[in-house]
N, C-alpha and C positions, 0 to 999 in steps of 0.2 A: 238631508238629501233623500230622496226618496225615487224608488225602486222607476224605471220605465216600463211598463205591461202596452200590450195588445199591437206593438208596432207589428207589422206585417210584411215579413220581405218581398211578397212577392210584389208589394208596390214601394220596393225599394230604389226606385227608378224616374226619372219625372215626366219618360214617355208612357211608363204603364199609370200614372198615376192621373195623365191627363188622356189617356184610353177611359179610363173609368169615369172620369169627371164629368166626361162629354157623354158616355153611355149611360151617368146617371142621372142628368137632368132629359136627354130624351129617351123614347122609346128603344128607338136603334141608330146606328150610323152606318154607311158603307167607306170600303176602305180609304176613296178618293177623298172622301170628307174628312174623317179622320187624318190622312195624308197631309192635307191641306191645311186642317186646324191646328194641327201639331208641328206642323213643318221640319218633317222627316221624307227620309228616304223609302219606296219601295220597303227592302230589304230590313230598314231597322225597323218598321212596323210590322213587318211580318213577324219578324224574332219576337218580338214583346206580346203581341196580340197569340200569339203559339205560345207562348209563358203562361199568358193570362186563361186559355180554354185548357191548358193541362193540367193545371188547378179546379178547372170548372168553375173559375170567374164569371169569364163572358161563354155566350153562344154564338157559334159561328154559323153560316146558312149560306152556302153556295146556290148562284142562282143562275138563269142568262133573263138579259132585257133583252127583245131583239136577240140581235147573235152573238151579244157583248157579255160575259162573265162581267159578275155582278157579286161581290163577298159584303155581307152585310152582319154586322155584329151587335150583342145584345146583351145586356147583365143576366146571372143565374140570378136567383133566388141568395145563393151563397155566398156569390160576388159583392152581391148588394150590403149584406151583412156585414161582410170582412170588410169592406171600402166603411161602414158605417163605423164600423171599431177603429178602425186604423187610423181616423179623422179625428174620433173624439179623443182619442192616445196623444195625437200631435197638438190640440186645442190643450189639455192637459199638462202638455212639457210648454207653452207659451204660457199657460197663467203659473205654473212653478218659476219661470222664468221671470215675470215680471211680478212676483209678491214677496 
C-alpha cells in the first residue's frame, strides 16, 4: 500500500474542481458561463470561486459591458500548477487501484 502525495484540498470539492477544468482548458470564463456549465447556484459559485482566489488559484476581474457588471475569472500561474499536481495525484491512486 503506498503513501497518497499531492492531493490538494482546496479542490476538495467537484464545484472547485470543475472551476478549474473549465478555466483550464480556456483562457477565461465569466461567472454566467461557469454558472451554466457547472449548474450551480449564484451563491455556491461565489463561495467556491472566493476559496479558489484566496489561495491565489484563479484571477478575478471585475468589469461593466454596457451597464451590466461583468466578473470574469482566470488560472494564476500557481493554480495551474496545483490543478496540474492534483490531477496527476488522482491518475496515480486509479493506476494503484487497478494493478
Amino acid at each position: 500500500m503506498s503513501i497518497i502525495t499531492n492531493i490538494n484540498k482546496a479542490f476538495d470539492h467537484r464545484i472547485r474542481l470543475g472551476i478549474m477544468s473549465v478555466l483550464i482548458v480556456n483562457e477565461y470564463a465569466d461567472f454566467n458561463t461557469l454558472k451554466e456549465l457547472l449548474d450551480v447556484t449564484d451563491g455556491n459559485l461565489a463561495s467556491h470561486t472566493k476559496a479558489l482566489e484566496k489561495v491565489n488559484y484563479i484571477h478575478v476581474e471585475k468589469q461593466f459591458i454596457g451597464r451590466k457588471p461583468n466578473t470574469r475569472y482566470s488560472t494564476t500561474k500557481a493554480g495551474r500548477s496545483a490543478f496540474k499536481k492534483h490531477i496527476e495525484a488522482l491518475e496515480n491512486i486509479i493506476k494503484q487501484q487497478n494493478s
